[in-house]
N, C-alpha and C positions, 0 to 999 in steps of 0.2 A: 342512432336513428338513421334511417335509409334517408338519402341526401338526395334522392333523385340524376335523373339526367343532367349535365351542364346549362347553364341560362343560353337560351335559344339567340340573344340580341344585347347588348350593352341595355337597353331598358331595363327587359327584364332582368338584368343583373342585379339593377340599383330597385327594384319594387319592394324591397325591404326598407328601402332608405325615403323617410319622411320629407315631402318636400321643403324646400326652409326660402327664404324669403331673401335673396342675397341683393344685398344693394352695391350700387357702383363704386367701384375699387377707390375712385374721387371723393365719395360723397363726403367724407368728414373731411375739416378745416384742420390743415396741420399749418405748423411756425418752420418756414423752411431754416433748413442749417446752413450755416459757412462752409460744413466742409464733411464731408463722407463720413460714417459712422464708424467707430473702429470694427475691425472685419471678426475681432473676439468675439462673442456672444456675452453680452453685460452679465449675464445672471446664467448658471449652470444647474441641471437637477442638482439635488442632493446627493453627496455619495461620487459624484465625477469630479475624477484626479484627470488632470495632464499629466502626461508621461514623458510623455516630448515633442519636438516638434523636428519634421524631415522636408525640407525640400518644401519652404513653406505650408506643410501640410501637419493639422495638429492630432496626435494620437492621443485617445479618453477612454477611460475604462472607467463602466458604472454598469449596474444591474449585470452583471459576471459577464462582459462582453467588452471585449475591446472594439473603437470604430475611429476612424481616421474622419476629418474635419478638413476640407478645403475650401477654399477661395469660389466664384463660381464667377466675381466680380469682370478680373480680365477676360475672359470664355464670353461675360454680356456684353459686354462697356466696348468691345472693338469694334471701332468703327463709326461709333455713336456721334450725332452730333450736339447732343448735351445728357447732363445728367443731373440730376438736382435730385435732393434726399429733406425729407420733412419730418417732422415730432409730431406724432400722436397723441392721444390720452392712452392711458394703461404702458406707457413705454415702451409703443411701441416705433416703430420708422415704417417711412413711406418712401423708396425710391423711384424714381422716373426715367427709362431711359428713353430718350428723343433719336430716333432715325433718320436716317436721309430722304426713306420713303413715307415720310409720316407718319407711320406708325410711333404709338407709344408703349413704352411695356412697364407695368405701373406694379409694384410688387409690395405686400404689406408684410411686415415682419412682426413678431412679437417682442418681449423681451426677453426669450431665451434664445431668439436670433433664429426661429424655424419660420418660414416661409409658411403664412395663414391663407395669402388670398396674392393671386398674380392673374393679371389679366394681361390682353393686347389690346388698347385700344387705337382705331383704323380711324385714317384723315376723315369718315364722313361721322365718326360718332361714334362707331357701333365699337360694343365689345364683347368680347371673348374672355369666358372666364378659363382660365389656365389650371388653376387650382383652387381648391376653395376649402376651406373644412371650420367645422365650428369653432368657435373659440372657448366655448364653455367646457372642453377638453385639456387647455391650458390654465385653467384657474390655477391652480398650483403647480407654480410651474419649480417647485421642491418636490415632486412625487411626478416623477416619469416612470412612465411603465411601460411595457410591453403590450399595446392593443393585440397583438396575436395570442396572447392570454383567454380572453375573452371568447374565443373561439375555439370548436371540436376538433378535433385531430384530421384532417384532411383524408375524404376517400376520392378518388382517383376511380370511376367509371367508363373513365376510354382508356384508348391504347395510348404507348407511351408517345408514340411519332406525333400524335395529337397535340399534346401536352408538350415536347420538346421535337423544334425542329433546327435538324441537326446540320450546317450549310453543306460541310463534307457530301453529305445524300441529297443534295438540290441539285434537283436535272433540269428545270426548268425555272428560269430568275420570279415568274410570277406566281411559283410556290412562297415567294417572301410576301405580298400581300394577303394572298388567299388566307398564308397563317396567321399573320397580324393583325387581320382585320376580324377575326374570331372572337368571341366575349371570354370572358373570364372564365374559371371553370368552377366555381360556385357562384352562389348571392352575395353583394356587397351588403354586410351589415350599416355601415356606417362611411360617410366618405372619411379620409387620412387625407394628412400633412401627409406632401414629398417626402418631408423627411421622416415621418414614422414610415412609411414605405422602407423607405432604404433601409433603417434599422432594424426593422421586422421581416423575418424568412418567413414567420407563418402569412404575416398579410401581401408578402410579395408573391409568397406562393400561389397566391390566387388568381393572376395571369401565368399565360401561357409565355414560352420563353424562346428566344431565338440563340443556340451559340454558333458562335461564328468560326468555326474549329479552322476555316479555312485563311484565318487571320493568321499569319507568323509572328511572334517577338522573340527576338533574340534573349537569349537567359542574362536579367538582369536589366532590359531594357527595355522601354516605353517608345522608342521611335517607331514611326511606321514608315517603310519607305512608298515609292509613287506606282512601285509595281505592286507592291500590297494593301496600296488604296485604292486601288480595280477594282480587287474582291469586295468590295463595300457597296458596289454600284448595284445590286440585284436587291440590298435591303434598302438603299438610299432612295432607287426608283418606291418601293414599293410605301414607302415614309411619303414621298413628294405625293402618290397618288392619293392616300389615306387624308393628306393634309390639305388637299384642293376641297377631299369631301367635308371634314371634320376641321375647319384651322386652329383646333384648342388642342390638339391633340397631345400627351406627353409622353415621352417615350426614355425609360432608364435603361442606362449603359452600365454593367456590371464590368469589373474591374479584377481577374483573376491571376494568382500569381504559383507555381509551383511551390516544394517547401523546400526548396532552395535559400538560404538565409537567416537571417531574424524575423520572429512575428513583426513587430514594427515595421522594419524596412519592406516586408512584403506585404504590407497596409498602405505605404505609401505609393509603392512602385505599383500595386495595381490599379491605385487611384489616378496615379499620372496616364496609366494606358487608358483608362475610362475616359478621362479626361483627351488624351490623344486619338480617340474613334471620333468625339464628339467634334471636336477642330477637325477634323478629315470629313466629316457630313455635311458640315456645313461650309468650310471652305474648299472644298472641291464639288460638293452637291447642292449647295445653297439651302441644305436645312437649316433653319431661322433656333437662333441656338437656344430662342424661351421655347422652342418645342422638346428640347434636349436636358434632361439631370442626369449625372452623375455620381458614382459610388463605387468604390474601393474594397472587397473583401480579401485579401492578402492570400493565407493559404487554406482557408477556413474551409471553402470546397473544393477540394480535390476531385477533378473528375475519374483520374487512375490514381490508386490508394500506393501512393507510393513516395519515401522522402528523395528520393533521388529526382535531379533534373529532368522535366518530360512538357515536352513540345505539347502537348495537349491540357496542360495545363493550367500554360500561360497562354489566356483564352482571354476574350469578352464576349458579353452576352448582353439582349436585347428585350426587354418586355416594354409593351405596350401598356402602362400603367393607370391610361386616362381615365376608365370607370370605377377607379380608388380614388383616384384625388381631385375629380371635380364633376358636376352634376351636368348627367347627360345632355339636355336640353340647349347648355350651354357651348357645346361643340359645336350644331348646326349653327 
């Protein structure tokens, strides 16, 4: 079926998507814990093996896909001036991290350990929902699936420069908001978990995408040094202005690696550079790092088809993911 033009606004993106009735990230009474919840996920789909585990970082292979598993805990927790974690009903958790600027960033988890609902709540009350998605999608949480299943094959109605903007071609640093701040390029069916985003190409696909060709990493390496954290400053401005407008805003950092190596080790090592853009935005640019997820895909996209070593392929990339994982209304 003709799919029409792209959604004109993040509104109309989501006018597929029923409104639901989301109560405060607080509202239920949990039993707080003594002590942090292990960083495992208690309960796994069905079908997902551990492979192994790199550099704290754990490799899982279920529904014919391999995905790497990290931490995101240090990435929040710096800096914080408390943290306390709660029990739920349905087992689930409740963490809390307490700021210096009062801010609170309150995150619910299920028991397969995916990220249901995370808010920022601000010294006068108000809150910001971060992500949100039903939970009546987790009821069996032995049957994970592919939500990009659910969905038609993607047609693509504009030009590619639309769709991918490439840093290499940025002549002018406020080409990184003008792209950013563009809607998705179909309708959102349904809001997602962060992390069904990350694990889904079909549902990630449906933001537009930023690579940052003009990032260097050395082969084999996730440092970035301080003259290649310059180059960050034309997408970092165009995040801080996005985020004075929208403060819910999320934004995922892809994680790429050439096919230099093992699948595994280039699961980890592009998850560590994902991980290393995210510490660079927000410690050198002050983006607030519940605005920032991460994810790992090793050598899965190759952007030059080729196994040999290539500077462009050891990349990150940026989409602005907010009208998948949380309901628009909630940004302003």
């Amino acid at each position: 079926a003709e799919a029409g033009p792209p959604p004109a606004d993040d509104k109309s993106a989501q006018q597929e998507i029923k409104p639901e009735k989301i109560v405060p990230v607080t509202n239920e009474k949990g039993t707080r814990r003594e002590k942090a919840p292990d960083t495992q996920a208690p309960e796994r789909p069905k079908g997902a093996d551990v492979l192994t585990e790199i550099g704290g970082r754990v490799i899982i292979q279920f529904n014919n896909q391999t995905i790497v598993e990290s931490n995101e805990a240090p990435r929040m927790n710096r800096g914080a001036k408390d943290v306390y974690y709660e029990d739920l009903p349905g087992s689930r958790t409740r963490e809390t991290i307490v700021r210096d600027n009062g801010n609170q960033i309150v995150t619910i988890r299920n028991r397969n350990g995916d990220v249901i609902q995370r808010s920022r709540i601000t010294p006068d009350g108000r809150e910001y929902v971060l992500s949100y998605v039903d939970e009546r999608y987790y009821q069996d949480v032995q049957d994970w699936r592919d939500p990009g299943d659910d969905l038609p094959p993607m047609r693509l109605t504009i030009p590619r420069k639309q769709y991918i903007l490439e840093s290499d071609l940025v002549e002018d640093p406020g080409d990184y908001y003008t792209f950013l701040e563009q809607p998705p390029v179909e309708k959102v069916q349904r809001l997602y978990s962060v992390d069904e985003v990350k694990r889904s190409a079909r549902v990630r696909d449906i933001a537009r995408r930023v690579d940052l060709d003009t990032l260097n990493f050395e082969s084999g390496s996730a440092a970035i040094s301080d003259s290649e954290v310059k180059k960050l400053q034309g997408v970092a401005d165009a995040m801080e202005r996005l985020l004075k407008k929208k403060p819910a805003e999320t934004f995922l950092i892809e994680g790429h690696t050439d096919a230099v190596g093992s699948d595994n080790a280039n699961l980890a090592l592009s998850d560590q550079r994902a991980e290393a853009v995210a510490e660079a935005l927000t410690n050198a640019f002050g983006i607030a790092p519940e605005n920032l997820t991460t994810q790992g895909y090793g050598e899965r996209y190759l952007k030059v088809n080729t196994t040999g070593p290539e500077r462009q392929n050891r990349r990150v990339a940026i989409r602005r993911i907010t009208p998948l994982v949380a309901p628009i209304a909630s940004a302003n």
